[in-house]
N, C-alpha and C positions, 0 to 999 in steps of 0.2 A: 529172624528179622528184627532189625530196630525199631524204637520210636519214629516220630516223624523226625523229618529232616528240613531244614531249614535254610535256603540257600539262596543265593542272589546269584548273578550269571556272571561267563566267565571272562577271563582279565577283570578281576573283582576293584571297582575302585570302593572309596572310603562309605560312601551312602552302600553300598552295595555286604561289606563286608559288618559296618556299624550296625545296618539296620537287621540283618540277621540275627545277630546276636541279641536287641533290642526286642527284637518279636519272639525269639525262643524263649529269653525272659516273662516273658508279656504272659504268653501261652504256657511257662511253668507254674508261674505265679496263680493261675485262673484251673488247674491241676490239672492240664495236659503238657505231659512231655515232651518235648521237643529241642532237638539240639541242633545250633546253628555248625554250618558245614562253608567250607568255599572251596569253589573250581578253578580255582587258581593262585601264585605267588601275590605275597602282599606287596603293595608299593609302601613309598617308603611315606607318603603321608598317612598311610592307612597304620604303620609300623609307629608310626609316632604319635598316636590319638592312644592305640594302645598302652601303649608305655607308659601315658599320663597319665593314662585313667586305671594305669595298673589292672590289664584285661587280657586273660589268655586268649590268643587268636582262633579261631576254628579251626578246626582239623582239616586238612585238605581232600580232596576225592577227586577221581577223575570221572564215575558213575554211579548213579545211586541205587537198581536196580537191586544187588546183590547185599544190600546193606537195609533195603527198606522199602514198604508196598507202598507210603503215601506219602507226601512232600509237600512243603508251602513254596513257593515263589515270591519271592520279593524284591523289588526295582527290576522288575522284569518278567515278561511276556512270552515273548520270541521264542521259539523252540530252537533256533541256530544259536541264541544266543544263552542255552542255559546247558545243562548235562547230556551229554550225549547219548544215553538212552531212558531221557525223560519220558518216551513214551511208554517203555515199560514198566513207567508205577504210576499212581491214581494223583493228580494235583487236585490238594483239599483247599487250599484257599491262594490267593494272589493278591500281596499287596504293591501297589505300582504307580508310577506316575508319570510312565511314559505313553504311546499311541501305543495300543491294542492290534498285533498283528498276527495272521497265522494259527491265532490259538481257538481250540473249541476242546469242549468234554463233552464227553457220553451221558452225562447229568447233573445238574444243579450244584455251582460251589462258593462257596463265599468269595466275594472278587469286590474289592476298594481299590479304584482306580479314583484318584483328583489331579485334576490340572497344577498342579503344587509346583514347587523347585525342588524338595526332595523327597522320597520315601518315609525318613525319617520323620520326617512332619506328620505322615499321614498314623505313622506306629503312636509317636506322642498323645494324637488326639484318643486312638485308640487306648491307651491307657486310662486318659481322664474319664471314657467315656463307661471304661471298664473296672473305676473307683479304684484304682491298682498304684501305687507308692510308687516314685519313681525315684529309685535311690541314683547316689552321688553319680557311680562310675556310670551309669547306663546314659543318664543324662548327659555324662558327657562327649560318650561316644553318640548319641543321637544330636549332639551341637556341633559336633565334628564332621560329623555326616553334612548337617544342612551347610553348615561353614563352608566345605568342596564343594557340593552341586550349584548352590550360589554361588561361588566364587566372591564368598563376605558380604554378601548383597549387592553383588557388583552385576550379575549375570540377569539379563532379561526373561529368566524364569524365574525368576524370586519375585513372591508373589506377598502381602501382607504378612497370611499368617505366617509364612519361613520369618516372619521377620520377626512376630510378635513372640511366635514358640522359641524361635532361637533366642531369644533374650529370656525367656523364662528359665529353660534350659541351664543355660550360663547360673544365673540364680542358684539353683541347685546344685549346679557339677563347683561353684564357688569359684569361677575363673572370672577374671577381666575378659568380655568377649572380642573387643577388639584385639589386642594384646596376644592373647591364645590363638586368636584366630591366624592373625599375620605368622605367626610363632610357626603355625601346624601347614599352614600353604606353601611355607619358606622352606618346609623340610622336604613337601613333595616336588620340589623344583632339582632334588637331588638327583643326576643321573649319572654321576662318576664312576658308579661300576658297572654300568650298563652295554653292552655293545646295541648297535644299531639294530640289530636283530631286536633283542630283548626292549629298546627304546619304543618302538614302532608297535609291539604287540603289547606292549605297557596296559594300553586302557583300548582296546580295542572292540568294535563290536559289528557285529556283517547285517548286512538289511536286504530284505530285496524290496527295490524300489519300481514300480512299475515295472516290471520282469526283471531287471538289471540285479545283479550282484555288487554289492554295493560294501565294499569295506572302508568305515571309518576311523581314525585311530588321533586319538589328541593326548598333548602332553600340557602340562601348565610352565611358563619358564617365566623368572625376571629379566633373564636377559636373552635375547632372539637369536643373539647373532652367535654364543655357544654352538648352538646345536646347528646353525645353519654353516659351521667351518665342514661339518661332515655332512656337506647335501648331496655330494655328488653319492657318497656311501647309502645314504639312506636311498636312495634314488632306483640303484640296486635293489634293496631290500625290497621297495616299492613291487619295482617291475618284477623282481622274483615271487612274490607274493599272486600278482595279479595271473603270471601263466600257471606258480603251481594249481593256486586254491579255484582256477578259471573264473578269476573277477571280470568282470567290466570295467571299474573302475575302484582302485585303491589307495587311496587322501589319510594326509598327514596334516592335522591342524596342530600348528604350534602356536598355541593360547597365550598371547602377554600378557599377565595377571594387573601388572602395573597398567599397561596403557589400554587397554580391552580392547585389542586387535589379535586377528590370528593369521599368521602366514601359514598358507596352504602350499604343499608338496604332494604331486598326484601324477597316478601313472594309471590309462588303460585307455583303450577303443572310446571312451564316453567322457574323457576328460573336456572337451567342449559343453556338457550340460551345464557345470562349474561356471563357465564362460558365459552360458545365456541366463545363469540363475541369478549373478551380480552382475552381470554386466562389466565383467571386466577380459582382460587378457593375457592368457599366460606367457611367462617367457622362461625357456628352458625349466619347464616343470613347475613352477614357482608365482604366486600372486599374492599381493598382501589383499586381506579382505577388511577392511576397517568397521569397529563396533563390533566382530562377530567373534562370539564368544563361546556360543553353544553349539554343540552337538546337535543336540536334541529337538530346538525351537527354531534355529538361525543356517542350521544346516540339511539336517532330512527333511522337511518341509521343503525347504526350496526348490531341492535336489528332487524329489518328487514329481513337482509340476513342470519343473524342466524335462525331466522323459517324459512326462504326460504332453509337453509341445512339442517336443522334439519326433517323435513318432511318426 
């Protein structure tokens, strides 16, 4: 068996795959070993933070079981949402910043959960707190991180401090943080070798929402109307998704990074909760939801208490 394992969940985006590698560091540094792992292909924002900051990617895995007794979690909770036989090894600590769902242990573990906008934020503090140097590339891949889950401080989860660490950050990794930032959002808007398959499972993550099955799936794009020449395809994809995986319901938000709107595309039995959450109305699959940017705060939240009315 290996050391620990260090791993964020799967369809890994940038905080997910940045901050791994950030805490493997963290926990090398302080003289526990630990190597950062991911359960999934990199997107290509994730691909280009690395490349700046000159950072070999994690290895990939599909299970951690046969590789290692104990495991960190980080930007993530969810047992649907992390390795698929997570339960067969011991999670020693979880750091996160999303709702706490599904999860318990048989005993006491370190768990840093903050209402933050990213994980990275919470790894940061945990350095200063742990007298720990944070050299150039690490910093930069933890500005990289906050830079996607803000969405550049655009996203109503960015909270002060993503605001005040991400400028410190910037300081040390030596970038123009605007500049870089636009630089590193504009490469994840790439999906030209993608089919609609691969688009839709890009950043994908499943909830259960008041019993509901719940799969949500966002991309970021400058321009909307790309990716909406192929809705009838994704539409497909959709509805194939919702009878294989037996969703309730399975949403596609396409995130205008520019105008902070997302048009939604959603297929299943419960696409009406969508309807009572904004109060709006679909037409042939499709709604724009204006100001809504997040997953996370502006979407499962909503979605939530609309099956909790709905019942």
């Amino acid at each position: 068996m290996s050391n620990v394992l260090v791993l964020g969940h799967k369809n890994p985006d940038t905080d997910s795959i940045c901050s791994s590698i950030a805490y493997a560091t963290l926990k090398d540094k302080l003289g526990e070993q630990a190597e950062p792992v991911r359960l999934g292909e990199l997107n290509e924002e994730s691909k280009y933070a690395l490349k700046y900051f000159q950072t070999k990617a994690p290895r990939m895995i599909s299970g951690v079981s046969e590789e290692t007794e104990r495991v960190i979690l980080v930007d993530h909770n969810e047992k649907q949402q992390s390795a698929i036989d997570i339960d067969k090894v011991k999670v020693i600590e979880v750091i996160d910043h999303h709702r706490i769902a599904n999860f318990e242990t048989s005993e006491p573990i370190y768990y840093r959960a903050e209402p933050v906008g990213c994980t990275a934020t919470i790894i940061y503090k945990l350095f200063l707190e742990n007298n720990v140097t944070v050299e150039k590339n690490v910093a930069g891949l933890m500005l990289s991180a906050i830079i996607s889950d803000t969405l550049l401080f655009k996203s109503p989860t960015t909270t002060n401090q993503d605001i005040e660490i991400g400028k410190e950050l910037a300081k040390i990794a030596k970038v123009e943080l605007e500049d870089y930032g636009l630089s590193m959002l504009e490469a994840g808007t790439n999906y030209s070798d993608k089919s609609m398959e691969e688009l839709v499972e890009l950043d994908s993550k499943d909830f259960n929402l008041s019993g509901k099955r719940v799969k949500v799936s966002q991309i970021n794009v400058v321009n909307p109307a790309e990716i909406l020449r192929n809705q009838e395809e994704i539409k497909q994809v959709l509805k194939k998704n919702t009878e294989k995986q037996s969703l309730n319901l399975s949403i596609l938000m396409i995130t205008d990074i520019l105008n902070s709107n997302s048009i939604i595309l959603a297929f299943g039995e419960d696409y009406k909760a969508i309807e009572y959450a904004f109060n709006v109305t679909f037409e042939q699959n499709l709604v724009l939801l204006e100001g809504v940017v997040s997953r996370k705060k502006q979407m499962v939240p909503q979605l939530t208490k609309a099956f909790e009315a709905l019942q």
